[in-house]
C-alpha positions as CSV (number, residue, x, y, z in Angstrom):
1,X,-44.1,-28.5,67.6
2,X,-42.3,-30.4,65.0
3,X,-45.3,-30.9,62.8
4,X,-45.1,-26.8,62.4
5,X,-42.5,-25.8,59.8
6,X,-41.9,-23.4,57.2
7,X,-43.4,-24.4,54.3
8,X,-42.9,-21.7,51.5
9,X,-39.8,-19.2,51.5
10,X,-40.5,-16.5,49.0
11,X,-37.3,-14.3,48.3
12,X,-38.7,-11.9,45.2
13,X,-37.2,-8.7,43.4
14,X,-37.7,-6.0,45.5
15,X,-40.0,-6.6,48.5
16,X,-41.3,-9.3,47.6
17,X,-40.6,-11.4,50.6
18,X,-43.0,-13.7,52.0
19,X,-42.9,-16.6,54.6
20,X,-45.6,-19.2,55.5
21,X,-45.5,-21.7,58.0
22,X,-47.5,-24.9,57.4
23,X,-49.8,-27.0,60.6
24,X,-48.7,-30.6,59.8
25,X,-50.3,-31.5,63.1
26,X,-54.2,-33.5,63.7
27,X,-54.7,-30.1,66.2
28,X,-55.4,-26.6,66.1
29,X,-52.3,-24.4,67.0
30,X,-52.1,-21.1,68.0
31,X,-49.6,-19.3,66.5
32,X,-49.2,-16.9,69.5
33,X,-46.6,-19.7,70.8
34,X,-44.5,-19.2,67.3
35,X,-41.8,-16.4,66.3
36,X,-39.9,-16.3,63.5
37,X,-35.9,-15.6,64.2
38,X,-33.5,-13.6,61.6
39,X,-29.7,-13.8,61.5
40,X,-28.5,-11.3,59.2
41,X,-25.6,-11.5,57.1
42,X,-24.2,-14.0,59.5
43,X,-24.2,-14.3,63.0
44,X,-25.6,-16.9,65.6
45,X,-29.2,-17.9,66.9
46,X,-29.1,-15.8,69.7
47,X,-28.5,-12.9,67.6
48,X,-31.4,-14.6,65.5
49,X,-33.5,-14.6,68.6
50,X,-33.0,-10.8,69.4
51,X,-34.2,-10.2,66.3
52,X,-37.3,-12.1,66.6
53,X,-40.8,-12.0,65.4
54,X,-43.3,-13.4,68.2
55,X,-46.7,-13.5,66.8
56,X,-48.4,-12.9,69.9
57,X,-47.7,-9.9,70.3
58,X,-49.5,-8.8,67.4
59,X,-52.4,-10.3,68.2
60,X,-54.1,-7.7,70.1
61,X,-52.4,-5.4,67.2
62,X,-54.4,-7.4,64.2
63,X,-57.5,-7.4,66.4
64,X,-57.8,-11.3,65.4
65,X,-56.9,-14.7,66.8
66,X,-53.8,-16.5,65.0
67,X,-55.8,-19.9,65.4
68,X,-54.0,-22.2,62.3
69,X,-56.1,-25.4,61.6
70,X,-54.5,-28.7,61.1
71,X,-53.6,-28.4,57.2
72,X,-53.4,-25.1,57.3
73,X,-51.3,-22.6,56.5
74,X,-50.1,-18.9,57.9
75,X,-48.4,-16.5,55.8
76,X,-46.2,-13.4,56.6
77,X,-45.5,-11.2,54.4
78,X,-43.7,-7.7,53.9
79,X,-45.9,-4.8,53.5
80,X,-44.6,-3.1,50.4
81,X,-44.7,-7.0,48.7
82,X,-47.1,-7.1,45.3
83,X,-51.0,-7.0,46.1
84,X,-51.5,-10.7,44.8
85,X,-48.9,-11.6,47.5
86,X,-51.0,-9.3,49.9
87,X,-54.0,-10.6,49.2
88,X,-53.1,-14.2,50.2
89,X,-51.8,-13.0,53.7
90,X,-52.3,-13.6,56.9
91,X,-50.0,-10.8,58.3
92,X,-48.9,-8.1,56.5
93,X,-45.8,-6.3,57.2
94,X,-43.6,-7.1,60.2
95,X,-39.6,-7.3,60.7
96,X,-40.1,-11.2,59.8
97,X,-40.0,-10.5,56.0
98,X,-37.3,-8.0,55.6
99,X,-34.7,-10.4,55.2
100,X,-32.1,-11.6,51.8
101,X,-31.4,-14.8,50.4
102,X,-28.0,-14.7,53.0
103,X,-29.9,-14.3,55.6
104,X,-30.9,-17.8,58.0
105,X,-34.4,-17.4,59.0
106,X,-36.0,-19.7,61.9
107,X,-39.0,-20.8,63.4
108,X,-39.2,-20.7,67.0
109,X,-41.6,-22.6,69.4
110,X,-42.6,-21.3,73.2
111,X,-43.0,-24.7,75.1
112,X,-44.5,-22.1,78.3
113,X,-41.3,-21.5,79.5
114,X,-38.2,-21.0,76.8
115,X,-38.5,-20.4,73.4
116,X,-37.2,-23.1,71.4
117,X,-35.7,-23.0,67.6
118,X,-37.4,-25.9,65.7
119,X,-37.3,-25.0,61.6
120,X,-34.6,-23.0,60.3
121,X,-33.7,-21.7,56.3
122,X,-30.1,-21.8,56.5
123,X,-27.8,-21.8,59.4
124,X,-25.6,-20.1,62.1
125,X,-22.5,-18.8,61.4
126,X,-20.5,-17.3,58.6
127,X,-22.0,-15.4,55.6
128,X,-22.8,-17.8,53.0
129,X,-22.7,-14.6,50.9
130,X,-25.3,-14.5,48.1
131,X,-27.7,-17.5,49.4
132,X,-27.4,-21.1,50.7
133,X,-27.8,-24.1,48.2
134,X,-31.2,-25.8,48.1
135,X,-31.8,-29.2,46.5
136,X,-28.6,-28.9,44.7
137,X,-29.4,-24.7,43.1
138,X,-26.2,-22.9,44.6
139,X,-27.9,-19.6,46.0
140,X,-31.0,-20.7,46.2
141,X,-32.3,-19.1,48.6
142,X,-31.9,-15.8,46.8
143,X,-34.0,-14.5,44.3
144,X,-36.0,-17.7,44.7
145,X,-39.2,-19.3,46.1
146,X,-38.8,-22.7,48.1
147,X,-41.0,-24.6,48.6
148,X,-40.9,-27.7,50.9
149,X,-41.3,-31.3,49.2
150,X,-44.6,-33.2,49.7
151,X,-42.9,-36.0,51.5
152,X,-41.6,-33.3,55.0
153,X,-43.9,-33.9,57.4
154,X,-41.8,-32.1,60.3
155,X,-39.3,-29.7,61.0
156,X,-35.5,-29.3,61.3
157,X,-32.8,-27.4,62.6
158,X,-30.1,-29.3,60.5
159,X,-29.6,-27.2,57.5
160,X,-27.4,-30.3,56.2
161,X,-30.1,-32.8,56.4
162,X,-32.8,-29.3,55.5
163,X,-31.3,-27.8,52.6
164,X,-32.6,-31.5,50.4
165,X,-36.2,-30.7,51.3
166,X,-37.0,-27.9,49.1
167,X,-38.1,-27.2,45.7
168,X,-36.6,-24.3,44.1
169,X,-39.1,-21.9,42.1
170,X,-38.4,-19.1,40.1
171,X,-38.0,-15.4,41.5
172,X,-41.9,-14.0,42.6
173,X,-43.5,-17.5,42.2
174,X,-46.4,-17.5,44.5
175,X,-48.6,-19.7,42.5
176,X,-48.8,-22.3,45.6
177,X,-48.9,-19.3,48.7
178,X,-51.5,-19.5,51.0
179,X,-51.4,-23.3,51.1
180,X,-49.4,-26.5,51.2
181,X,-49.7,-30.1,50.2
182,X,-48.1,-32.8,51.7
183,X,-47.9,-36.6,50.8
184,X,-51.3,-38.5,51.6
185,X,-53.3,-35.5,51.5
């Protein structure tokens, strides 16, 4: 699972929120197994797990498998977000993009018996207030698209070690959503 990680972080005016989640792996995944968590305005993971996204479930919803090849990407996004954002979609709408820049978002795993947190954008605990700081840009994780660096090849949990991975785009940037590049192809 930690070859599966958020790649893109899109926190736009308005609604224009969008999240995609990149297949770094040589295999197919399904993305039934995956769930996005939200901790709002502070708070711990298992708040961020009550308030969890688990694709799955919205499989039989979208009438369509949520098969990502290796390479691939998968991207969320919130359903009042600009068309060219909808348009490069593979789920529209859904609690997992109606979050801030304060807000920690994580990416969950389902090993077949526990879910299991292995990608997170920001961190457990106190209110940062307006956003966290990404690759040195104090709130950048508001009013900003991230975008994780070429040279990430697998996920973390340690916002510390995390928050250098990123590359901080302006507000409603989308011009690499819908897929992801990373270093050697």
């Amino acid at each position: 699972a930690g070859g599966v990680f958020f790649s893109e972080y899109a926190e736009g005016s308005s609604n224009n929120k969008a999240l995609e989640i990149y297949n770094a792996t040589d295999a197919e995944i399904n993305m039934a197994d995956y769930a996005t968590w939200l901790i709002s305005n502070g708070g711990d993971w298992l708040e961020g797990e009550g308030n969890s996204v688990e694709f799955g479930t919205l499989e039989e919803e979208l009438q369509t498998d949520l098969l990502v090849g290796p390479g691939e990407t998968f991207v969320i996004v919130n359903s009042s977000a600009m068309p060219e954002m909808q348009a490069l979609a593979d789920v529209i709408g859904t609690s997992a993009c109606w979050f801030n820049g304060d807000d920690a978002m994580g990416l969950a795993h389902f090993d077949g018996a526990v879910w299991n947190l292995i990608d997170a954008i920001g961190e457990e605990g106190a209110d940062p207030g307006s956003g966290w700081t990404v690759s040195g840009v104090s709130n950048g994780t508001k009013d900003h698209t991230i975008v994780r660096l070429p040279s990430v090849l697998e996920s973390t949990t340690d916002w510390t070690a995390g928050a250098i991975q990123w590359q901080v785009l302006a507000q409603n940037d989308i011009s690499g959503l819908g897929s992801h590049v990373i270093a050697g192809g």
